[in-house]
NUGUKOL-566926 format. One record per residue: residue in one letter; x, y, z of N, C-alpha, C in turn. Coordinates in steps of 0.05 Angstrom, whole numbers, plus 32768, in hexadecimal, padded with zeros to 4 digits. Layout:
! NUGUKOL-566926
AXYZXYZXYZ;...
END
This chain:
! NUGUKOL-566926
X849081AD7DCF848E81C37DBC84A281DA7DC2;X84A781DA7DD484B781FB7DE684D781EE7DD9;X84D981D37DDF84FC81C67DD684F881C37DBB;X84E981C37DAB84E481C47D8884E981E07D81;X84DB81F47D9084E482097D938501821A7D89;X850782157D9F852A82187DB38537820E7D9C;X853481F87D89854281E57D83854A81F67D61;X853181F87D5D852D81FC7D3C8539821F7D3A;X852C822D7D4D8539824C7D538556824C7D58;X8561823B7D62857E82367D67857982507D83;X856682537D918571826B7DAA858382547DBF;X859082697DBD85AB825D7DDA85B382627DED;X85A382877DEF8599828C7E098597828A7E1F;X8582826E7E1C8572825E7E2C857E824D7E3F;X858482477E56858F82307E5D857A821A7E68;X857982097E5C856481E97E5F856581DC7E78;X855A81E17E8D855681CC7E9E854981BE7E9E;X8550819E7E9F854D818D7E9B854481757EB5;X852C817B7EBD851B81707ECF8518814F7ED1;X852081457EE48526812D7EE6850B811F7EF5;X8500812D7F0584EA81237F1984D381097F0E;X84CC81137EF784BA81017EDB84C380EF7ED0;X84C080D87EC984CD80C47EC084BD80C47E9B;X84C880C47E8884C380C77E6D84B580A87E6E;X849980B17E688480809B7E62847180A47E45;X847A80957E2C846B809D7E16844E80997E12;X844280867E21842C807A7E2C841B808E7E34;X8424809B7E40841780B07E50841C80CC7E4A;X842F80D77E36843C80E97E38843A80F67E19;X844580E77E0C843680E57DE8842580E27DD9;X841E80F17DCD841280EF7DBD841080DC7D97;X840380CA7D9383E780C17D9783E280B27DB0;X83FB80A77DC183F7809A7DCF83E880997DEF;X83E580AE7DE883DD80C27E0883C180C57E04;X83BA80C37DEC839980CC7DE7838A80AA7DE2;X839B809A7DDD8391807A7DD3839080737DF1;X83A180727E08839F80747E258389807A7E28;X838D80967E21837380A77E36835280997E2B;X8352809C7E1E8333808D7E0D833180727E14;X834B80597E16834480417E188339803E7E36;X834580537E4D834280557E67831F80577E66;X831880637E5882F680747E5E82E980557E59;X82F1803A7E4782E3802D7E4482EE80147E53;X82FC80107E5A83047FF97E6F832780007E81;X832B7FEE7E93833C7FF47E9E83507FDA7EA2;X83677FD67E95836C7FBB7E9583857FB87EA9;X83907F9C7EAB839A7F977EC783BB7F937EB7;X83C27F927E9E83DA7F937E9883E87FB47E9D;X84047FB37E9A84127FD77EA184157FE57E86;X841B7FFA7E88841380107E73842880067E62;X84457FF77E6C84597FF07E5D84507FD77E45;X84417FC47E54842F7FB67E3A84137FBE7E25;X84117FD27E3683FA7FE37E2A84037FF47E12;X84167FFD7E188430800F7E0384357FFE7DEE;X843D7FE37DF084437FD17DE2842C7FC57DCE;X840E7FC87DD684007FBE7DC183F97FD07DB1;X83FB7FE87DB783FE80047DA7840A80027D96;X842980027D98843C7FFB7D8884357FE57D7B;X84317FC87D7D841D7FB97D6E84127FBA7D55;X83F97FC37D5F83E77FD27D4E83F17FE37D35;X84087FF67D3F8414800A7D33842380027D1B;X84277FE67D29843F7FDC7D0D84327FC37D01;X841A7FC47D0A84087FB07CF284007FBD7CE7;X83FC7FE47CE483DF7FEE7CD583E17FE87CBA;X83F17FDC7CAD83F17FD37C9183E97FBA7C86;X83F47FAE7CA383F07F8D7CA283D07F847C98;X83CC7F6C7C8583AE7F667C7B83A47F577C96;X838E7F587C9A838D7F3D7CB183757F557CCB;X83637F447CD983627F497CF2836F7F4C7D0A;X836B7F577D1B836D7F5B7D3F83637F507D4D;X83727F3A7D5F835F7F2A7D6E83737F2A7D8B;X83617F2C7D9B83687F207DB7835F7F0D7DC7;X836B7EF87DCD83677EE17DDC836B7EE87E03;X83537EF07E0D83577EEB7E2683537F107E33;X83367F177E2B83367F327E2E832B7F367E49;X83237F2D7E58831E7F317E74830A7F457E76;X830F7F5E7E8082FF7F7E7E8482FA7F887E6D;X830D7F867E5A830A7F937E3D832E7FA47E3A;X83327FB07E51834A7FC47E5683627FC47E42;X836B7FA67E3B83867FAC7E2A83737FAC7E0A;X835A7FA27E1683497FA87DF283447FBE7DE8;X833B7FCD7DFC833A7FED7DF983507FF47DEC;X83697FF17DF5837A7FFF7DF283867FFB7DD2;X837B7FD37DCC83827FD17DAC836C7FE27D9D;X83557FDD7D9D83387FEB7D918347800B7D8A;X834E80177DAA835280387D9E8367803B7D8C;X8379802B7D8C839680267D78838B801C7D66;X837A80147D62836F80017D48836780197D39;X8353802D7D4A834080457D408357805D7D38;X837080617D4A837C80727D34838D806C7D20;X839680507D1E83AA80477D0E839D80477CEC;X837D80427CF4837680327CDF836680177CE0;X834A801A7CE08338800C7CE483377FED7CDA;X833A7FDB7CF2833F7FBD7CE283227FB57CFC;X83197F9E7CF2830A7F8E7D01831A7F807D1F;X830A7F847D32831E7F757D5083067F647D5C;X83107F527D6283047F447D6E83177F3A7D93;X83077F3E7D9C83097F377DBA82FC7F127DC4;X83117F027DC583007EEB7DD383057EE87DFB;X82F77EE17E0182F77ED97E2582DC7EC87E28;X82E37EAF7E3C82CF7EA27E4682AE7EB67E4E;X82C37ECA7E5F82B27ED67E7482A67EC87E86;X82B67EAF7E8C82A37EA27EA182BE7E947EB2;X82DC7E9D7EA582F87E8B7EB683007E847E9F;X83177E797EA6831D7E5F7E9A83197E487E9F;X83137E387E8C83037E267E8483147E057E90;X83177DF67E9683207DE47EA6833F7DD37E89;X83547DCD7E9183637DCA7E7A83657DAB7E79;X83707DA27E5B83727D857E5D838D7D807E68;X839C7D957E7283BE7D967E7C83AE7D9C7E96;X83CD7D7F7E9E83C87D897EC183D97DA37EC7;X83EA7DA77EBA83FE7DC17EBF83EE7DE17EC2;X83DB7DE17EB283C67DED7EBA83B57DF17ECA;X83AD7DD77EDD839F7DDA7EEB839F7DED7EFE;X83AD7E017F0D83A97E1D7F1E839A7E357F0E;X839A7E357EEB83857E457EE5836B7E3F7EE5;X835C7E2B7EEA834A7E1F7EE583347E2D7EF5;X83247E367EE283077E537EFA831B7E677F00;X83317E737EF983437E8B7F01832C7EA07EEC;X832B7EB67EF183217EC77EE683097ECE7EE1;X82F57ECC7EFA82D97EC57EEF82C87EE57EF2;X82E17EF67EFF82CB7F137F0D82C57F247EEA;X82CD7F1C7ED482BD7F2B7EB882A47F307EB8;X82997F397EA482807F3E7E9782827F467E7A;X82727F2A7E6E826F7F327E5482627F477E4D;X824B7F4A7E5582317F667E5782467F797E5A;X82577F7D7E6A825F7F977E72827E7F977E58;X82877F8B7E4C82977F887E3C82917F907E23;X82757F887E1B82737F8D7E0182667FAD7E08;X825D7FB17E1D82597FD07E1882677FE67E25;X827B7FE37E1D82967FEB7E25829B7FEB7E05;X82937FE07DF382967FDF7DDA82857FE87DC6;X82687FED7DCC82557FEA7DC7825180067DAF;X826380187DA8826580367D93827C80257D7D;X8282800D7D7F829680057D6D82977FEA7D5C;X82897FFF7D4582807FE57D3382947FD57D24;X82AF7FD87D2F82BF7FC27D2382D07FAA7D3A;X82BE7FAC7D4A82CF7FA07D6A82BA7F8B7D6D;X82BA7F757D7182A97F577D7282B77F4F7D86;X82A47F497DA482AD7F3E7DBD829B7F1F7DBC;X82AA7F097DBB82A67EF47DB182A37EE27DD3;X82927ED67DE682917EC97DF782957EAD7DF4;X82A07E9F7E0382A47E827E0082BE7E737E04;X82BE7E5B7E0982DF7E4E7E0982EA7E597DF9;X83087E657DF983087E747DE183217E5B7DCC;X83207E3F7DDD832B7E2F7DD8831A7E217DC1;X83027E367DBC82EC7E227DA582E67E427D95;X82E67E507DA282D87E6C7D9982EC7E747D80;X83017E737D86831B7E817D7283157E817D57;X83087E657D5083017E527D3C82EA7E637D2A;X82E17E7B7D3882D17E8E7D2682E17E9C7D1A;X82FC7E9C7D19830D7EB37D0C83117EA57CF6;X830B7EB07CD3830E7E9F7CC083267EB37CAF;X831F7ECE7CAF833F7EDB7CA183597ED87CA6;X83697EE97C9883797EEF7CA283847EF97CC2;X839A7F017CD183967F097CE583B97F1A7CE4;X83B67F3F7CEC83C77F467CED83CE7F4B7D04;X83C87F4B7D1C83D97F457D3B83BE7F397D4E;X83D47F267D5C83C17F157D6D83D57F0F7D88;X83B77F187D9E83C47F1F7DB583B57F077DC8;X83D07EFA7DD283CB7EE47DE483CE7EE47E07;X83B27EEC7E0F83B67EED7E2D83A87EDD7E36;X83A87EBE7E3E83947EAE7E3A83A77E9B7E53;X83C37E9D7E4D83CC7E957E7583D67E7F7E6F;X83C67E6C7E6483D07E4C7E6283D77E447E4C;X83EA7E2B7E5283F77E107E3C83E17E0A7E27;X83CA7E0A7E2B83C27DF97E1A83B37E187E11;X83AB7E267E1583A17E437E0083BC7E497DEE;X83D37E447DFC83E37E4F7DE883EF7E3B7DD5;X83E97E267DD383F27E077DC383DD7E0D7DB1;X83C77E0F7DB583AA7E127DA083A77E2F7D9A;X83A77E407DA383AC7E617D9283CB7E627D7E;X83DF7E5C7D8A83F07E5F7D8083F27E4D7D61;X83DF7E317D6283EB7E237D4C83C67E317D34;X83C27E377D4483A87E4D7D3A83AF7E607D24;X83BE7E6E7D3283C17E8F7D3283DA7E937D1C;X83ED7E857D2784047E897D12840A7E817CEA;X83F67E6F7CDF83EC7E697CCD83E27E837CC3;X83CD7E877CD083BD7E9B7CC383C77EBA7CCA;X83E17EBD7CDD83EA7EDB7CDA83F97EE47CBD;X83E87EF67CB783FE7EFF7C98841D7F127CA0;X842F7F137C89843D7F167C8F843E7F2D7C9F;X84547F367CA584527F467CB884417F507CD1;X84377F397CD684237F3E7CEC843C7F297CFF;X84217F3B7D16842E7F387D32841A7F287D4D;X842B7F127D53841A7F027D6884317F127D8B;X84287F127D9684287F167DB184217F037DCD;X84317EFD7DDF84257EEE7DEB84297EF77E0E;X84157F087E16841A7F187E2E842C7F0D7E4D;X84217EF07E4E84277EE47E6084467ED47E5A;X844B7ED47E48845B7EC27E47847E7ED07E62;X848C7EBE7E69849A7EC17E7E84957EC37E9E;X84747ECE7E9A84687ED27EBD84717EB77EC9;X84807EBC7EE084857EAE7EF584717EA87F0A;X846A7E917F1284727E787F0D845C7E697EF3;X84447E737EF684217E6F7EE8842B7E677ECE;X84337E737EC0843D7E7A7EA284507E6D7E9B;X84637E587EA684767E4B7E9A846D7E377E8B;X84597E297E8E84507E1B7E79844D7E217E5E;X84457E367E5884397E467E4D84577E4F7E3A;X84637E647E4E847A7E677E3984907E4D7E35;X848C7E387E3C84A37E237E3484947E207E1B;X84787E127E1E84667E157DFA84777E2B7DE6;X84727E4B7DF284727E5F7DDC848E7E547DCF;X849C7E4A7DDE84C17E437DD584C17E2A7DC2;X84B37E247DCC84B87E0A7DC584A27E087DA6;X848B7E177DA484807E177D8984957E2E7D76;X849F7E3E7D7C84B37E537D6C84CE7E487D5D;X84DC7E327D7184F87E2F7D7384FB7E267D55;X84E77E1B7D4684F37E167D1F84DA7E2C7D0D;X84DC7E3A7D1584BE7E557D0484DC7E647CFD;X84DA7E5F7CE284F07E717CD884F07E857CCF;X84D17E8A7CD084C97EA07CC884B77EB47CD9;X84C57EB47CF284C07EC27D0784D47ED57D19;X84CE7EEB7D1984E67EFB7D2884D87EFE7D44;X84E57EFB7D5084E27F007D6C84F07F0A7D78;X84E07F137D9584E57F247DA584DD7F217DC5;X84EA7F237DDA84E77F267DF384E47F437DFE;X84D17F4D7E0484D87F687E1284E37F577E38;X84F27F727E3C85037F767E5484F27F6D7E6F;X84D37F7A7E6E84CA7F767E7E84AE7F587E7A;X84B87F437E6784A67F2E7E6984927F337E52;X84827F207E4384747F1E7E2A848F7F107E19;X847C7F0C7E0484907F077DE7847F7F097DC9;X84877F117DB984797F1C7DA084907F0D7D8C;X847C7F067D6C84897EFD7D5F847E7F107D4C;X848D7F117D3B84897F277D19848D7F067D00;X84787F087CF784777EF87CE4847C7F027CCD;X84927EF37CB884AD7EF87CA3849C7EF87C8A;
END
């Protein structure tokens, strides 16, 4: 406000020092983005960084038009759900749905998988859905979510895939992409993690490489998102 100030008054006065110590975090620092943080924090705490957390913000932000639901595959604590739910709540109210075993992952018919197999078992569904429990448009769905997904019958305007393995993302992905309308946005958090996740992202490549009607994107620091044409 003080450099909107300075800026619009034309005073010249002033001489600007320009403090380096802080590193410019919009996540934390901006507003709406600083208040969708702060609120998603009070209801869970998730294990991805504020840099992917920023990113489903942004998400959200550029579906609020898109027709379709919010779904996440692979919500663990609730944490990066929070963070879609509160972006959901100021963008503009769409239905979200959250799926997770809550009990691991579930044993795969790929042996390439087999190191996730029972990975993830410290959740709670109880404590998930009431973490949710003031938000009548958020549905925390329990179960393989390799069978569960199969309750989603609309449309779908961004769908977030943290689910780890080859065969969640072979069966979400040939799921999910059908039914995203245009301009919606699939996400896939893990894709590139070294070493766990190569399965996983050779799939994401290898289902994309003739979708002609997919723009895609790598961020710098790992994930990949497609914008459907």
């Amino acid at each position: 406000d003080a450099m909107r100030c300075l800026m619009e008054k034309q005073i010249n006065r002033i001489q600007v020092i320009y403090d380096h110590d802080e590193s410019y975090s919009p996540f934390s620092q901006d507003e709406p983005h600083r208040s969708i943080r702060r609120k998603a924090r009070k209801r869970a705490i998730s294990m991805i960084t504020d840099g992917q957390l920023f990113e489903l913000v942004q998400f959200i932000r550029a579906t609020r038009n898109v027709d379709g639901d919010v779904v996440e595959f692979g919500s663990l604590y609730g944490g990066s759900g929070a963070v879609i739910v509160e972006a959901v709540a100021h963008y503009g109210d769409r239905p979200v749905y959250l799926f997770d075993s809550f009990k691991g992952i579930p044993p795969s018919r790929y042996g390439l998988d087999c190191h996730w197999n029972g990975s993830f078992t410290d959740n709670s569904y109880a404590s998930v859905c009431d973490a949710f429990a003031d938000c009548d448009q958020v549905t925390v769905v329990q179960g393989n979510i390799l069978e569960t997904h199969q309750e989603l019958e609309g449309p779908i305007s961004f769908g977030y895939i943290a689910s780890d393995t080859l065969e969640s993302g072979e069966v979400l992905l040939n799921f999910l992409w059908p039914k995203l309308s245009p301009g919606g946005i699939v996400a896939i958090c893990d894709y590139g993690s070294y070493p766990n996740a190569i399965p996983l992202t050779m799939y994401v490549d290898k289902f994309f490489e003739d979708k002609t009607d997919a723009l895609i994107f790598q961020p710098h620091q790992g994930g990949f998102y497609a914008i459907k044409q």
